[in-house]
KOLPA-144154 format. One record per residue (C-alpha): residue number from 1; residue in three letters; z, y, x. Coordinates in steps of 0.1 Angstrom, whole numbers, m for minus. Layout:
N
k	r	w	v	u
NUM	ALA	Z	Y	X
...
//
This chain:
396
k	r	w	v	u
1	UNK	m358	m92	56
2	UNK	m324	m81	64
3	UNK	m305	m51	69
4	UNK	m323	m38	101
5	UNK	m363	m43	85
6	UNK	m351	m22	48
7	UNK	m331	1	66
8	UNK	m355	12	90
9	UNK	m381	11	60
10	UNK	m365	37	41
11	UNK	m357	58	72
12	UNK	m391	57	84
13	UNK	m407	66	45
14	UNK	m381	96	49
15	UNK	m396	110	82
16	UNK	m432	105	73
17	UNK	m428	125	41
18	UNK	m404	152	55
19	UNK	m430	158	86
20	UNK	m462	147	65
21	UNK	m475	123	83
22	UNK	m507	95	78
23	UNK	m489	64	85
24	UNK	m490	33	67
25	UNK	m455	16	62
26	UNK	m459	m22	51
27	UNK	m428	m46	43
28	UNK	m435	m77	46
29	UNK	m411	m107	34
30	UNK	m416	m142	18
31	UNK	m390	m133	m12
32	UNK	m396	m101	m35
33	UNK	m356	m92	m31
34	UNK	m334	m79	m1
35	UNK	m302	m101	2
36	UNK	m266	m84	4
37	UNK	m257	m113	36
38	UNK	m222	m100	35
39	UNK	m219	m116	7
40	UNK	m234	m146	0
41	UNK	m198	m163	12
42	UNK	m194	m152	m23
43	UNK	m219	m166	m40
44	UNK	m214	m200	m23
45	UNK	m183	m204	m41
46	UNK	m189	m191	m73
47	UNK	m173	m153	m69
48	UNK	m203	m135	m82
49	UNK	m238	m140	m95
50	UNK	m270	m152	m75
51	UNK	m278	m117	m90
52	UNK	m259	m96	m76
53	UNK	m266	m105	m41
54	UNK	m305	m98	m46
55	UNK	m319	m67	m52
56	UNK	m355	m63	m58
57	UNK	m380	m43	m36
58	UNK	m397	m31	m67
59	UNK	m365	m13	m76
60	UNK	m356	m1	m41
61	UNK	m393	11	m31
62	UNK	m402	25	m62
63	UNK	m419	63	m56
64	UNK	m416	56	m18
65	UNK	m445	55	8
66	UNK	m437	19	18
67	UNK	m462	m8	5
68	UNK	m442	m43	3
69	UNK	m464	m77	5
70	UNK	m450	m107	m5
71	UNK	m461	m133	25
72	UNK	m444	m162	47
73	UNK	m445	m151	84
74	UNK	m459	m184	100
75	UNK	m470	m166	137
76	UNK	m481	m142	160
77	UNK	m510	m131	179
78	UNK	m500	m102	202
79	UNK	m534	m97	218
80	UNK	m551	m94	188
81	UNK	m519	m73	171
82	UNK	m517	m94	141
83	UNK	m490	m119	122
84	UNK	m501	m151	110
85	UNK	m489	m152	72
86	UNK	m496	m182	50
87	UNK	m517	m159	33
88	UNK	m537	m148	63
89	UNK	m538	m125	90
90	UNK	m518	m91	89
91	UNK	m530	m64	114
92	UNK	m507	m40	130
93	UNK	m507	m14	151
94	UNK	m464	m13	156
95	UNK	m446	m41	147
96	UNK	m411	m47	142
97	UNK	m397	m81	138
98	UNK	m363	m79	115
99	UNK	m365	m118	106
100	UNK	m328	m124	105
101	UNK	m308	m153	119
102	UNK	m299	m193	108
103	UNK	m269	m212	107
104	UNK	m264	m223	145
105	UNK	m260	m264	147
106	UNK	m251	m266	180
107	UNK	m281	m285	185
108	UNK	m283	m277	225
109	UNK	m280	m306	252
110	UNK	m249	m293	265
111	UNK	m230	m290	230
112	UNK	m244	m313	198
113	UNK	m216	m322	169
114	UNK	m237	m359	153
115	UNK	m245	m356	115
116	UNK	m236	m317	113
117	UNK	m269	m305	101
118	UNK	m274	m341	79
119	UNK	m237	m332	59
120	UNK	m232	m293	63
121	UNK	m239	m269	40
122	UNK	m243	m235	47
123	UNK	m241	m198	28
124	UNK	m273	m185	39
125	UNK	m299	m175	31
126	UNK	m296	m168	m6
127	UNK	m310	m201	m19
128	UNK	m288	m222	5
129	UNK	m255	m202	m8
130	UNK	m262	m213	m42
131	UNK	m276	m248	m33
132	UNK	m237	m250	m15
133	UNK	m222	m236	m48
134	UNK	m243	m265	m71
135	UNK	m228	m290	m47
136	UNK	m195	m280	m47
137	UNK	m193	m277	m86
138	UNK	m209	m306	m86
139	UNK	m186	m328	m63
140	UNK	m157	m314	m79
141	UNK	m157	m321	m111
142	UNK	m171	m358	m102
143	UNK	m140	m362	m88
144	UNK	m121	m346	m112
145	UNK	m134	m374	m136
146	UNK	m132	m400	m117
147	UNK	m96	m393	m100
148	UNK	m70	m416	m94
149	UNK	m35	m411	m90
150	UNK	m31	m397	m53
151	UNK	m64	m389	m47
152	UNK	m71	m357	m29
153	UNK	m104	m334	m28
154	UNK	m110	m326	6
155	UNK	m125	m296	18
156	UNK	m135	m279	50
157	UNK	m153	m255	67
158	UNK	m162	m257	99
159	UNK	m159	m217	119
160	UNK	m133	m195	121
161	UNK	m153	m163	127
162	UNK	m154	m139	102
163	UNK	m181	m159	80
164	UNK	m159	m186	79
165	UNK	m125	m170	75
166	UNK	m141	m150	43
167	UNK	m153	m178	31
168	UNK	m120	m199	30
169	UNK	m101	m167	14
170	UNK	m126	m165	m12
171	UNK	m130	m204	m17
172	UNK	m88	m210	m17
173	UNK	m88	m185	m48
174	UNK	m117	m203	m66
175	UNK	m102	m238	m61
176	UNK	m70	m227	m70
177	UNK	m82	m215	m105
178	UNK	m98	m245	m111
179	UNK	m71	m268	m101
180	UNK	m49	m250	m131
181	UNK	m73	m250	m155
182	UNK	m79	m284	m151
183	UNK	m42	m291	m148
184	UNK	m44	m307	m118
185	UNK	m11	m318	m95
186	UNK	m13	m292	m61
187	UNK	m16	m318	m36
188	UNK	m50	m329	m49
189	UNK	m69	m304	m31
190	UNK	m68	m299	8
191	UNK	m88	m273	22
192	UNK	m89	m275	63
193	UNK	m107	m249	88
194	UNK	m114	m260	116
195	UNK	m121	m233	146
196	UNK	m127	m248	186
197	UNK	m112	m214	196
198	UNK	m77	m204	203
199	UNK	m72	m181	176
200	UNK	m94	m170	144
201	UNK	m118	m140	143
202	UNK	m112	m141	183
203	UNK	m134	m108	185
204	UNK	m107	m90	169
205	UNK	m74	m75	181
206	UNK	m45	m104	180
207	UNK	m30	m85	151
208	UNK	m59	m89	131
209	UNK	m65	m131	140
210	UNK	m24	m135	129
211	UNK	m27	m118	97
212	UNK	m55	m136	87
213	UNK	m40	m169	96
214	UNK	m9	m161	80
215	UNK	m28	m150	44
216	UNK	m49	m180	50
217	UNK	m16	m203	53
218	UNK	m1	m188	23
219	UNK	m32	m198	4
220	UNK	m27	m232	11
221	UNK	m52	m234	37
222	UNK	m43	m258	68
223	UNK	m60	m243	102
224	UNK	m69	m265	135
225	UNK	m72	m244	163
226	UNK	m92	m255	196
227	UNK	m99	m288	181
228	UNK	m137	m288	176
229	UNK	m153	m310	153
230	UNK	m175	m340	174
231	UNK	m189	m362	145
232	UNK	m198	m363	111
233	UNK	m206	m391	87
234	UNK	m210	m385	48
235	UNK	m172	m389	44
236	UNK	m149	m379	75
237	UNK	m155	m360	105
238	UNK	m138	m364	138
239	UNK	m119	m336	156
240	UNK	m116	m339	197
241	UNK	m82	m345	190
242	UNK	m89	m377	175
243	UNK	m78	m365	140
244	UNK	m101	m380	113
245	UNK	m106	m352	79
246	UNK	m122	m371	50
247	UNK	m141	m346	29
248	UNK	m161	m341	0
249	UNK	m176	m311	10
250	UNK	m182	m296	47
251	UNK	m191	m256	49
252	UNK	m207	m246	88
253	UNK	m196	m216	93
254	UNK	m201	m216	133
255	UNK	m225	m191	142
256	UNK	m263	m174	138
257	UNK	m286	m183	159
258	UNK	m325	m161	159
259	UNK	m353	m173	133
260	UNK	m370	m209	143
261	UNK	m403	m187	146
262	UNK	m387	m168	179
263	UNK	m389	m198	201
264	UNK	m423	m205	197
265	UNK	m435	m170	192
266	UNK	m443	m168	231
267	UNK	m415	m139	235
268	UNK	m387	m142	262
269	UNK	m360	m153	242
270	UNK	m323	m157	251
271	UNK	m305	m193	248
272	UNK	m296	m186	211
273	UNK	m332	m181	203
274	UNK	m326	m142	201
275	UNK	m358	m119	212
276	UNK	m347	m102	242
277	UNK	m348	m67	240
278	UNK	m348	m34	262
279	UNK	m326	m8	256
280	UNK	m352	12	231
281	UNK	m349	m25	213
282	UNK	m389	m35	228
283	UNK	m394	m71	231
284	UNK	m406	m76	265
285	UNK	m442	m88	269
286	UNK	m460	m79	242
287	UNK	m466	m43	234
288	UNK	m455	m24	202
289	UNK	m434	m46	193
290	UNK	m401	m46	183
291	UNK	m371	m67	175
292	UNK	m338	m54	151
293	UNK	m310	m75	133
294	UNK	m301	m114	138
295	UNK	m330	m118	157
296	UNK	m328	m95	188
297	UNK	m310	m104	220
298	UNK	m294	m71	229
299	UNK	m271	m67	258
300	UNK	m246	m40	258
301	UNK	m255	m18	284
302	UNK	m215	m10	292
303	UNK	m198	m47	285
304	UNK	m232	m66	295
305	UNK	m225	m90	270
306	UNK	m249	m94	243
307	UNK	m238	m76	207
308	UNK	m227	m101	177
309	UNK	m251	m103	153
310	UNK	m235	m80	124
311	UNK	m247	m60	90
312	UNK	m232	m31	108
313	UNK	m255	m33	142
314	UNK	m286	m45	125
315	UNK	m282	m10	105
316	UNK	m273	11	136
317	UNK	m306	m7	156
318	UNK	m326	9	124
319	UNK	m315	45	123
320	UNK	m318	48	158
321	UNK	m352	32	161
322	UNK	m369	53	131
323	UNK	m357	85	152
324	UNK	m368	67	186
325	UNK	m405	58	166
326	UNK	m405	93	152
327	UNK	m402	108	184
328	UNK	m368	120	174
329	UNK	m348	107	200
330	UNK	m356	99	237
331	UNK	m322	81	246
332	UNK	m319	42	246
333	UNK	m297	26	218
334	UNK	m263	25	221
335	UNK	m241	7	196
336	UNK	m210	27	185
337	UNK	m182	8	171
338	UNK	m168	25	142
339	UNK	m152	m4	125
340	UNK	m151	m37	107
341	UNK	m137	m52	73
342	UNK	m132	m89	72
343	UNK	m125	m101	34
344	UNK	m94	m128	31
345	UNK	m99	m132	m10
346	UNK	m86	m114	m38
347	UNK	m67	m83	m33
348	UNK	m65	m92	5
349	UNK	m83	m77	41
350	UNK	m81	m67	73
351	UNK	m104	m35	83
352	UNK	m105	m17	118
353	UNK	m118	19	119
354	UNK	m117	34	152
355	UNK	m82	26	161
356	UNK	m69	22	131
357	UNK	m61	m11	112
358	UNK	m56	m19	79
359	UNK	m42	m45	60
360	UNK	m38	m61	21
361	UNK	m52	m38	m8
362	UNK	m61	m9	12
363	UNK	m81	m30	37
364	UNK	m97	m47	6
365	UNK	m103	m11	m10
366	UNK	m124	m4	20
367	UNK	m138	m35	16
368	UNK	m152	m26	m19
369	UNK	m161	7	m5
370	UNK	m181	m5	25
371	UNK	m203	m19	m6
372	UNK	m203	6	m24
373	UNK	m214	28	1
374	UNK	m245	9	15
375	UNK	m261	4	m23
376	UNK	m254	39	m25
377	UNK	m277	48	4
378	UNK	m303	22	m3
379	UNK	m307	29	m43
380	UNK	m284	59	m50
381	UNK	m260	58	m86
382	UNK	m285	40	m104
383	UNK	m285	5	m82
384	UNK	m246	13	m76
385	UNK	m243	9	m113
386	UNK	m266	m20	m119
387	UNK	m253	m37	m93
388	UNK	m216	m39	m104
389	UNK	m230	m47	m140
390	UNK	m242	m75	m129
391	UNK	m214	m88	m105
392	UNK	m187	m78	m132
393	UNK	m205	m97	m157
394	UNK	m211	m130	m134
395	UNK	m174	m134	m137
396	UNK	m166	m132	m173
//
């Protein structure tokens, strides 16, 4: 359950109390916590606590209306209006599917990268982030112990959207500390991204994909642009440029594609295994349902392209759809871009609001804000303050 499923929870709970009304609101998920995706980049490397990036549904629902149930979704039965749960069978009378998205490995016939999904680690969901920050302590200081004069520790990551752009900011500042504490010489860690594209965070303004490079290049980072990676083994990977990288650890960062369930759920689904939606966000085919988040197709009705998969639009999908379901609101969704903050490390970001961009501190104050702001409307002071408890004291 993702930003879309608890946003729209909450919003919903809100309605039916303000207007008194007999529904029944159930949240189901197979973990008893909502995860903060945005930044699990952060946990992968060892930033903040596993802690901090969970947040319990016993502390967010707590003297609402909404009923949570702990259960695997395993399928569906849309005749009979009814999830299949490990647990058994869930009736419903409107369902909204907020499942989320995977790490895409280019698994399709036209596009497949050999030994990707065998070596690469990942930064989501919450248990793979910190499966990648085990390994990487882990491989680390192996090699800090068994060194050799010369030897270098080889990283990359594999993306240069914004996933994988925060993620080298964040990781080049982690690495770096550890280097000195350990002593070690600077030219015994490389850390490479690797992005098939032209230019980094391509769905931003220029401005915006330069600054980060040039942040990211100060940090030590070395970037290969439109040089896709075409094959993996357990200790190099080829470029198309016929560059070999050795590594000791491989970050995919390249993409989110819809929950495994989608493409057998007998929905229409889009190539990237996305329910495709209408513009009132109704998965075709199957009535009362719904789809919000990672795993809806939805295609801008004025670019006709479909949306990226953000925090941001997963949120917007809610709100409006809690109005729509209310009977609130007759018009189809339409996304509004009001802005976006892409973290580059410590003390460092690029934000666009409207037509304004930001850089360095004040882009990473917005950044903090941003944060600040959604725990804020999801658990008021009280989770705003537990919250930053935690993630101040996951870094002493």
């Amino acid at each position: 359950m993702g930003y879309g499923g608890l946003r729209l929870a909450l919003d919903l709970e809100k309605g039916i109390r303000k207007r008194h009304l007999e529904w029944e609101l159930l949240l189901l998920d197979q973990h008893p916590f909502h995860q903060l995706v945005t930044e699990l980049h952060q946990v992968a490397v060892g930033s903040i606590m596993y802690d901090f990036a969970t947040i319990p549904y016993e502390r967010l629902l707590r003297n609402r209306r909404v009923t949570f149930r702990q259960a695997r979704v395993v399928g569906f039965d849309f005749p009979g209006k009814a999830l299949l749960t490990e647990s058994g069978l869930v009736p419903y009378d409107t369902l909204v599917i907020s499942l989320g998205g995977e790490a895409d490995f280019l698994e399709s016939p036209h596009y497949h990268i050999a030994g990707l999904r065998e070596h690469a680690l990942i930064v989501q969901p919450i248990q793979q982030a910190h499966r990648t920050y085990d390994q990487l302590q882990e491989r680390l200081f192996r090699f800090i112990k068994q060194r050799s004069e010369g030897d270098i520790f080889g990283l990359v990551i594999g993306g240069g959207g914004s996933t994988g752009v925060e993620l080298a900011g964040q990781l080049a500042d982690e690495i770096e500390a550890v280097r000195k504490s350990q002593r070690l010489p600077k030219e015994s860690v490389s850390i490479h991204l690797v992005e098939a594209g032209t230019r980094l965070v391509s769905g931003f303004h220029p401005k915006i994909s330069n600054y980060a490079t040039r942040i990211l290049q100060r940090k030590g980072i070395v970037i290969h642009l439109s040089d896709p990676i075409v094959k993996i083994s357990d200790r190099d990977l080829l470029l198309a440029s016929g560059r070999l990288l050795p590594y000791h650890v491989l970050i995919w960062a390249g993409g989110v594609r819809g929950h495994h369930l989608m493409a057998g759920s007998g929905l229409k689904t889009d190539a990237k295994d996305r329910i495709v939606v209408n513009g009132y966000l109704q998965a075709q085919g199957a009535e009362g349902v719904y789809a919000v988040g990672d795993c809806a197709g939805f295609i801008h009705p004025e670019t006709g392209i479909p949306s990226p998969p953000t925090a941001r639009l997963a949120i917007e999908q809610a709100r409006w759809l809690a109005r729509y379901l209310l009977k609130e609101s007759a018009f189809p969704f339409l996304p509004a871009f009001r802005g976006a903050v892409i973290s580059l490390g410590k003390g460092s970001a690029v934000a666009v609001i409207g037509n304004l961009r930001f850089f360095g501190r004040v882009a990473s104050f917005l950044k903090t804000f941003i944060t600040i702001r959604y725990l804020f409307s999801i658990g008021k002071i009280r989770l705003i303050f537990h919250q930053f408890r935690i993630g101040i004291l996951g870094k002493i």
